[in-house]
N, C-alpha and C positions, 0 to 999 in steps of 0.2 A: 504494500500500500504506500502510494504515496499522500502523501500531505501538503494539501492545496488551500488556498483561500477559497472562503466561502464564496466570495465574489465573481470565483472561476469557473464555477458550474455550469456548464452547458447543457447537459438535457433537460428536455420540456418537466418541470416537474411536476408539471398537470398531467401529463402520461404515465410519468411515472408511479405518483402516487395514485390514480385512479383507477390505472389500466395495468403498471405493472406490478404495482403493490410494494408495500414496504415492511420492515420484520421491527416493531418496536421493542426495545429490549433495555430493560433497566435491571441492575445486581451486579454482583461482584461474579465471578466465574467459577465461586465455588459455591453460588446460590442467587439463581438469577432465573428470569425467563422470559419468553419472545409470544410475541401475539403478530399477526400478519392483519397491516390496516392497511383503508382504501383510503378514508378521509384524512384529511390534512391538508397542510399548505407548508411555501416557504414564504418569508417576505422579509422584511425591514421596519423594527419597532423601536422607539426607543434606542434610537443610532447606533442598534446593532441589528446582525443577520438572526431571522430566527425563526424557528419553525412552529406548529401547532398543530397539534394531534388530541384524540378524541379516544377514552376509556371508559365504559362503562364497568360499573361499579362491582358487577358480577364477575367481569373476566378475573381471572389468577394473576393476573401483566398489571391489575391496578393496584392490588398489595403492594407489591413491587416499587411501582409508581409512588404511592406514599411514601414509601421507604427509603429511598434513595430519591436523592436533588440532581442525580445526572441521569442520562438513556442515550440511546444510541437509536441511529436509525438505518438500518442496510439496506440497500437498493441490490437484489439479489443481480448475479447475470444472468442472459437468457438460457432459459432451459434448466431450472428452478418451479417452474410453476406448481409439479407436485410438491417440494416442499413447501410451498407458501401455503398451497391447499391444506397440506396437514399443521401447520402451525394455527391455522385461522380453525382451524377443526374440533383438534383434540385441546384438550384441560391440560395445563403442565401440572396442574393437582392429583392428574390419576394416570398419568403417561410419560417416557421420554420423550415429548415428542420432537428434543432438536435429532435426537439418535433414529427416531423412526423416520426423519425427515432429511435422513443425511446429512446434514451437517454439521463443520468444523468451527467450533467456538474459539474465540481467541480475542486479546486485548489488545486494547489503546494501553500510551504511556501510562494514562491515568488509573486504567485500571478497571473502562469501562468494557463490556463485552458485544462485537461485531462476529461477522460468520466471513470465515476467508472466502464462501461461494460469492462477496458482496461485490460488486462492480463500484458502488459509493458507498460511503460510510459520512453519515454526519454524527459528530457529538454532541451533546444538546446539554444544558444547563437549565434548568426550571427556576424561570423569575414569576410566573402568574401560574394560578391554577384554579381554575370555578366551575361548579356544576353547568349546566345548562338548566332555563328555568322554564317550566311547561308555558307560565304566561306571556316570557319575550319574543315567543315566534309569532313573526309580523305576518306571512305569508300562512293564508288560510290550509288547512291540510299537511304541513310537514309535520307538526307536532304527530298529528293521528294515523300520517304514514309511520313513522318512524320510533314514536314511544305506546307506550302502555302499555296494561299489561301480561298480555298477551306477547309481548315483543322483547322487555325488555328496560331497565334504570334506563334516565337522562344521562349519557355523556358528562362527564366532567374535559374541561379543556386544559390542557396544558399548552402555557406559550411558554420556549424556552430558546435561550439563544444559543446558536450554531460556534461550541468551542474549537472545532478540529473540523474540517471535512480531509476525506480521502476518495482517492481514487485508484482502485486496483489496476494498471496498466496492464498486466500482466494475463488477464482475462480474455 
C-alpha cells in the first residue's frame, strides 16, 4: 500500500460506495470486525477531508463503532464481490466471517485494520456521530421505505475525517 493524500483520489466514489461497496471496519486486529456498506459519502467538513457512513444499531460493526474513535474503510478490488456479499450477510457475532470470506486482515501504522484484497484504504477518525431522527426526513416516504419495524433501528451517522488514504498499486 501506498500512502497518498486524500486529495489524490480519483475514482468516482459514488461508484464506488454505491455500486462497488465498501468493508467498514473498526478494532484492533486482535478484536475487530467489518460490515460491507453501500451508503456513504466522501467530502470536505470543517477544512478537512472526511467521510460519512451509516450503522445501524443492530449490526455487530456498531459495538465496535462505539468503541473505538478510528475505522477504516477498504475499497475491495475487483473480483471480491463474494466476499463483500458475505461480510454484509453473516453476524461477526456467530461466524468468521473475514475467514469464510477470504480475506487477509492486516494494519495501518496506527494500528487500525484494512484487508490486503483492498485496492483503497481510507483511515477515518470520528469527530461527529448522531442517530438519525424519524421526524427530520423532509422527503415524504424515505422514513417508511427504509425504517420501522419490520426493517430495522434508524442509522446513527458517523462523520469522521480521512487520517491516511492508501492505494494498493500492486492490485
Amino acid at each position: 500500500m501506498k500512502k497518498i493524500d486524500p486529495k489524490e483520489l480519483t475514482p468516482n466514489v459514488i461508484e464506488l460506495i454505491g455500486h462497488q461497496w465498501m468493508l467498514v471496519t473498526p478494532g484492533r486486529i486482535n478484536h475487530f470486525n467489518t460490515m460491507t456498506a453501500s451508503w456513504g459519502g466522501v467530502g470536505f467538513l470543517w477544512n478537512k477531508p472526511v467521510v460519512h457512513v451509516y450503522v445501524r444499531p443492530e449490526r455487530y460493526t456498531f459495538e465496535f463503532m462505539e468503541a473505538y474513535d478510528t475505522f477504516t474503510l477498504s475499497f475491495l478490488a475487483p473480483g471480491h464481490r463474494k466476499a463483500l456479499n458475505i461480510c454484509g450477510s453473516q453476524s461477526g457475532r456467530d461466524t468468521d466471517k473475514v475467514t469464510d470470506a477470504g480475506l487477509h486482515p492486516a494494519t495501518t501504522e496506527a494500528g487500525n485494520v484494512y484487508f490486503e484484497e483492498a485496492g483503497i484504504v481510507l483511515e477515518c477518525r470520528t469527530l461527529y456521530a448522531d442517530f438519525l431522527k424519524s421526524d427530520h426526513f423532509l422527503e415524504p416516504g424515505t422514513y417508511e421505505k427504509w425504517y420501522g419495524p419490520q426493517i430495522g433501528g434508524l442509522h446513527k451517522m458517523y462523520v469522521a475525517e480521512i487520517v491516511n488514504a492508501y492505494e494498493n498499486y500492486e492490485l
